[in-house]
C-alpha positions as CSV (number, residue, x, y, z in Angstrom):
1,X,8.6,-10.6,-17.4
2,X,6.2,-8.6,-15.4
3,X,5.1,-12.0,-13.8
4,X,4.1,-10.9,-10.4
5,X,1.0,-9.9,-8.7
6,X,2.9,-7.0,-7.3
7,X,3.8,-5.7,-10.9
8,X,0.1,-5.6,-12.0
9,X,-0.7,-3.6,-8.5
10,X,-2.7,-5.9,-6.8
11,X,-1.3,-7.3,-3.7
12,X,-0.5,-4.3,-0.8
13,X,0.9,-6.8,1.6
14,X,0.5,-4.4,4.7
15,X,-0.1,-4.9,8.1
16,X,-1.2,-3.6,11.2
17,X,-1.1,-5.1,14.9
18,X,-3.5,-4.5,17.6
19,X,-2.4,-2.9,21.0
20,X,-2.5,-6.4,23.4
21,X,-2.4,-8.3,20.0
22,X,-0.7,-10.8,21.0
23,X,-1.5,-13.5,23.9
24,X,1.2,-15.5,25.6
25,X,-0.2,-19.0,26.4
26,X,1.8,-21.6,27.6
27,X,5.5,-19.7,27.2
28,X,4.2,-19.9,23.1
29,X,3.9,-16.6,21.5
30,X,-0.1,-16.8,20.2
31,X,-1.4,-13.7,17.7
32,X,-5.0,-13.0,18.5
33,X,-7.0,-11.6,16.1
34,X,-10.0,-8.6,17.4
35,X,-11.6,-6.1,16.6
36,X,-11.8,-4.1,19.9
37,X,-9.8,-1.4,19.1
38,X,-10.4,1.7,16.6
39,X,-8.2,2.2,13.5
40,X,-5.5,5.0,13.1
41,X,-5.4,7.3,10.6
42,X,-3.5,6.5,7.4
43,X,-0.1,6.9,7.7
44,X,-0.3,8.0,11.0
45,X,3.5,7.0,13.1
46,X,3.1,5.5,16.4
47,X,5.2,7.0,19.2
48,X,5.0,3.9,21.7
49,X,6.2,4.6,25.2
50,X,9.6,2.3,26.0
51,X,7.1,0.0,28.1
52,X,5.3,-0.6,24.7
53,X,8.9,-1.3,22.9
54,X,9.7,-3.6,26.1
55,X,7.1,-5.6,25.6
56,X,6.9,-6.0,21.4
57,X,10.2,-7.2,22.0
58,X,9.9,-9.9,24.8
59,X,7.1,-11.2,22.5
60,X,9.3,-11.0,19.1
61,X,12.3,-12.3,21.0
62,X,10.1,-15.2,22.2
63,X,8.2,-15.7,18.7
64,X,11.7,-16.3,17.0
65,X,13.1,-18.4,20.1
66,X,9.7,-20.6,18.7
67,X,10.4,-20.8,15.6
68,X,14.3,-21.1,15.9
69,X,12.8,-24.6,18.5
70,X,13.2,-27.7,16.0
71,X,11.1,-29.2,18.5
72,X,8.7,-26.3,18.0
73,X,5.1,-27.8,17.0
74,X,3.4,-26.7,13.5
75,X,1.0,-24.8,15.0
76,X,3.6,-23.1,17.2
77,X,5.9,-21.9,14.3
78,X,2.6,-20.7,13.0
79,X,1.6,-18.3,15.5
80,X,4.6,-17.3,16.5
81,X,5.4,-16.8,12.4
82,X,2.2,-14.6,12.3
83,X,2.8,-12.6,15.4
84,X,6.5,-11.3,14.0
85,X,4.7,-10.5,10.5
86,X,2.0,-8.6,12.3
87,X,5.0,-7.2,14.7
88,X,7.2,-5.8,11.6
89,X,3.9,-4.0,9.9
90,X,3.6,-2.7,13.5
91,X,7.7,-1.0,13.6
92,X,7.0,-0.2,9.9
93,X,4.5,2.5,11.4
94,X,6.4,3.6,14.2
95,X,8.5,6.8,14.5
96,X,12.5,6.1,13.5
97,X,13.2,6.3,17.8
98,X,10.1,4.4,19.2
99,X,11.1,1.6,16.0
100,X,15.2,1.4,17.3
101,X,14.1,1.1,20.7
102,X,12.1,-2.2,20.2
103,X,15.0,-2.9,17.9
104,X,17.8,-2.6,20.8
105,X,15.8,-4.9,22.8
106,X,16.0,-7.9,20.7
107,X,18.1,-10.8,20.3
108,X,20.9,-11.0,17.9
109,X,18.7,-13.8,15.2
110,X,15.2,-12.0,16.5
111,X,16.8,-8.6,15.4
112,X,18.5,-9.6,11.7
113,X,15.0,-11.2,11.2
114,X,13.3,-7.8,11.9
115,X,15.6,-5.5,9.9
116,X,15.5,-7.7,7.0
117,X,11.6,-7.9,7.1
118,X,11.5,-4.0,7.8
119,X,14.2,-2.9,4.2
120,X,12.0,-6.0,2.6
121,X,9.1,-4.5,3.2
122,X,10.0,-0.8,2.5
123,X,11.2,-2.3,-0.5
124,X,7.9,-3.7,-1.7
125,X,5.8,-1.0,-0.4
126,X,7.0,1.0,-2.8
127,X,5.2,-1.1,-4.8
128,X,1.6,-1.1,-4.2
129,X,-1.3,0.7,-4.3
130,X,-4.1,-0.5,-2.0
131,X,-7.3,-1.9,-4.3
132,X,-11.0,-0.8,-3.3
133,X,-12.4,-4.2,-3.6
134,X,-11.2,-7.7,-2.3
135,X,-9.7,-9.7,-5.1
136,X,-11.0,-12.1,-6.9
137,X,-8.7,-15.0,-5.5
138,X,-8.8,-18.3,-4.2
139,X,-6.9,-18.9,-1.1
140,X,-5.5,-22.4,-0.4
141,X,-3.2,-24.4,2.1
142,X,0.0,-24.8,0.1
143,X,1.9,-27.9,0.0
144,X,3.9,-28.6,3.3
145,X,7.4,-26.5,3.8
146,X,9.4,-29.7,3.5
147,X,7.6,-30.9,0.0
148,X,8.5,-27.1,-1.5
149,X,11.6,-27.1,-0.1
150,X,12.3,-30.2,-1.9
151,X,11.4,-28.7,-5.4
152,X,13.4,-25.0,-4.4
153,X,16.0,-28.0,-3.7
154,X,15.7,-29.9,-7.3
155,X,15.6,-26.4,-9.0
156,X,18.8,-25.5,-7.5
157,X,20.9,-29.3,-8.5
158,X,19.5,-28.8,-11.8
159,X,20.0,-25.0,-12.8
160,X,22.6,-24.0,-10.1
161,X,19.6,-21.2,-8.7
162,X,20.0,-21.2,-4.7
163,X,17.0,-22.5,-3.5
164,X,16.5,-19.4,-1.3
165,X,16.2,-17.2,-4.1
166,X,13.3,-19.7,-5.4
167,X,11.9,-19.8,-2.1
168,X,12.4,-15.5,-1.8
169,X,10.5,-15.2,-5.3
170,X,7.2,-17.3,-4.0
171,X,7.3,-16.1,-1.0
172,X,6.6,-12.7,-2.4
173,X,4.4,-13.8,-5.2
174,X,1.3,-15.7,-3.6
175,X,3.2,-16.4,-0.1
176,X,4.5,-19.8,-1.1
177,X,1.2,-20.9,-3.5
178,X,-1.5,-19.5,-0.9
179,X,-3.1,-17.4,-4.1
180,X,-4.7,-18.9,-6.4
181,X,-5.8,-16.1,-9.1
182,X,-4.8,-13.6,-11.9
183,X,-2.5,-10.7,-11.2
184,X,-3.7,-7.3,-13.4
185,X,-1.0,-7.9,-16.1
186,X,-2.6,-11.9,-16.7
187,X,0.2,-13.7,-14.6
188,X,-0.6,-16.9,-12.9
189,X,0.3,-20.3,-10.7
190,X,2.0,-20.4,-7.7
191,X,5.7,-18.3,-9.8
192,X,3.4,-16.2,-11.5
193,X,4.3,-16.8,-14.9
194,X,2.5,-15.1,-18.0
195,X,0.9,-17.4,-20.1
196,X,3.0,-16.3,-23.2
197,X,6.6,-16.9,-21.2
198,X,5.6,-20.1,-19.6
199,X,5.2,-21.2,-23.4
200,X,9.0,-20.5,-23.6
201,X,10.3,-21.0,-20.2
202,X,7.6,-23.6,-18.8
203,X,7.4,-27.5,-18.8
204,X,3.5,-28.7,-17.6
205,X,1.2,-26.7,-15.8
206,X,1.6,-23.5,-14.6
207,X,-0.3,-24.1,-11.6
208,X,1.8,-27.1,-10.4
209,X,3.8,-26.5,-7.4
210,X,7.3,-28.0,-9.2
211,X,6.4,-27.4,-12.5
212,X,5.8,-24.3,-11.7
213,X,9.3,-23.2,-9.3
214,X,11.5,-25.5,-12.3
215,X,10.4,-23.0,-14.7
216,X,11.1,-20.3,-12.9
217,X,14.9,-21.5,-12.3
218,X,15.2,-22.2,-16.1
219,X,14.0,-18.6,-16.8
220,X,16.3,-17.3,-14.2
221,X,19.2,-19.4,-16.0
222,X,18.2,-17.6,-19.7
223,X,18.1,-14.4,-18.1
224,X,21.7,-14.3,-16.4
225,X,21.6,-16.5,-13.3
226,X,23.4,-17.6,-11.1
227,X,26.3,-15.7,-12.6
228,X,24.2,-12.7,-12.5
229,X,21.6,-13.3,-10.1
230,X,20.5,-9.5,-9.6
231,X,20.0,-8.7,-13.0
232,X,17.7,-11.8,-13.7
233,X,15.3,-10.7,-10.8
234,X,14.7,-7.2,-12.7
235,X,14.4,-9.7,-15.9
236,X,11.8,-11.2,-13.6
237,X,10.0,-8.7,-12.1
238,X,11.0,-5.0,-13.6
239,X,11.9,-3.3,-10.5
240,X,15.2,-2.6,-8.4
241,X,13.1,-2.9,-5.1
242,X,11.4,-6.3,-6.4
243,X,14.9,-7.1,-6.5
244,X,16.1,-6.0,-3.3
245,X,13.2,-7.4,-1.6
246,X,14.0,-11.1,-3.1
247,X,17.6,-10.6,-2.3
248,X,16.4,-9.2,1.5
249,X,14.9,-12.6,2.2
250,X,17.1,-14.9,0.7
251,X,20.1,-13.6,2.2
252,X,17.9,-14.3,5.9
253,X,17.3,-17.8,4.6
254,X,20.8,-18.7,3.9
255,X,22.3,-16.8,7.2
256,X,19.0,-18.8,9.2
257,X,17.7,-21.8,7.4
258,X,14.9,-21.9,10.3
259,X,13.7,-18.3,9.3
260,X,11.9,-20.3,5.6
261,X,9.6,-22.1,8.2
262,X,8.8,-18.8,9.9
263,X,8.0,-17.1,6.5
264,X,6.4,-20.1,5.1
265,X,3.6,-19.0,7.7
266,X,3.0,-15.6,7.0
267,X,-0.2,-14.9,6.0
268,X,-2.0,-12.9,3.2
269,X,-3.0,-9.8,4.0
270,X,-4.7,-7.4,2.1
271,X,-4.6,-3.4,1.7
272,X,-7.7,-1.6,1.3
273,X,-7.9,2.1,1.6
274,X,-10.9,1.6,4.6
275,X,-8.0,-0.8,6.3
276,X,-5.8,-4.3,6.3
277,X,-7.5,-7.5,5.9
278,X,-6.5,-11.5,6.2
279,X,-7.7,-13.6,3.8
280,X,-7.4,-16.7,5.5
281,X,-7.7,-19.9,3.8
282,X,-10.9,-20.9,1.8
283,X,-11.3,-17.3,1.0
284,X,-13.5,-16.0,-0.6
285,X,-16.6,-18.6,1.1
286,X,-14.4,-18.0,4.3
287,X,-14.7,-14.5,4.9
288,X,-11.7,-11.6,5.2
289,X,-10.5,-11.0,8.9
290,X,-10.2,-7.4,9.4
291,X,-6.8,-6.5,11.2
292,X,-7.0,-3.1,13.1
293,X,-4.1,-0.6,13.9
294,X,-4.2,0.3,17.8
């Protein structure tokens, strides 16, 4: 079931961080979005000096201590969530030395979460192909992490799916329901389901949050799952690095259950070959924030 907006070669979710990016306000790790500085060339690595790695580390190490904080605020997971997505696009474009000597400078949890998100990401790069022209989407504030995590939870008492895996899948798809809008192939709603398998697999709407993650457990189920988790992802989504990728994430869920409310804040961001783009919420009437590479 080539159900995802990634299959159909839509969604490049790659991004860059600006030198001085991020703002420390307060002790909470803030990302600040400008457009002060000039873009890189494509593919261009970044040698950054070990002051540089000194401090993208003290600021991941204090974005994770954030969102690891139960008594963290919303809006403080959020930031801090945004500033280690914009961090890891950052060591994705780093040379292999200047990228392990942030890495050796970070806390044990910070660190797992950045080495996941960096073999995730290489993983789904692999992937895409940046678009010329924004999408035609709709992007919308998803239902709060503790409603979805209530449906990844029902899905995984009634078909035996770990709710991580659920979580991992939407995560990748439309960034837990965020995208509203067609991938290439036809696939839709928040699991990205083609209209012709939610017929089979599907009970209600496609677009419905729990309607939407319970038909994505029962398809898992008919394809192999849980018994043989790895070969119902490729079922799901053709690809070994899809599945790698979904795998990546859940694992970090299940070793951290705190790192689902960090990724519940990533953002979407958009490749286009003049540069990486947010499209925040209320896209397209609010318009794409352009993120630069230093």
């Amino acid at each position: 079931m080539k159900s995802s907006l990634l299959a159909g070669g839509v969604v490049c979710v790659v991004a860059a961080v600006l030198a001085g990016l991020f703002a420390v306000t307060g002790g909470v790790a803030r990302a600040a979005r400008t457009g002060s500085a000039l873009p890189a060339q494509a593919g261009q690595p970044l040698a950054a000096p070990p002051a540089a790695a000194s401090t993208l580390a003290n600021q991941i190490n204090r974005a994770q201590a954030v969102i690891d904080d139960p008594g963290s605020s919303s809006g403080d997971v959020a930031d801090a969530a945004f500033l280690e997505q914009l961090a890891t696009k950052r060591l994705e474009r780093e040379t292999r030395g200047a990228r392990q000597a942030t890495l050796a400078l970070l806390r044990p949890q910070a660190a797992a979460t950045v080495r996941t998100d960096l073999a995730a990401g290489a993983s789904l790069s692999r992937l895409n192909v940046p678009a010329k022209h924004f999408p035609r989407w709709r992007i919308a504030q998803p239902p709060g992490p503790g409603t979805l995590l209530g449906f990844f939870r029902e899905a995984q008492s009634r078909f035996g799916i770990a709710w991580q895996i659920l979580a991992a899948i939407e995560f990748i798809e439309t960034r837990f329901g965020r995208i509203h809008g067609l991938s290439t192939a036809g696939a839709q709603g928040p699991m990205q389901f083609l209209p012709s398998t939610w017929t089979r697999y599907g009970r209600g709407d496609i677009n419905n949050q729990r309607d939407a993650i319970l038909g994505a457990a029962r398809f898992l189920v008919a394809n192999g799952a849980p018994g043989d988790i790895a070969g119902a992802l490729y079922h799901y989504n053709n690809s070994a690095d899809y599945v790698a990728a979904v795998q990546d994430y859940a694992q970090r869920m299940r070793a951290d259950p705190r790192a689902y409310d960090g990724y519940y804040d990533w953002q979407v961001i958009y490749a286009r070959p003049d540069g990486a783009f947010v499209l925040p919420i209320g896209y397209p009437r609010v318009r794409p924030e352009r993120v630069q590479y230093p």
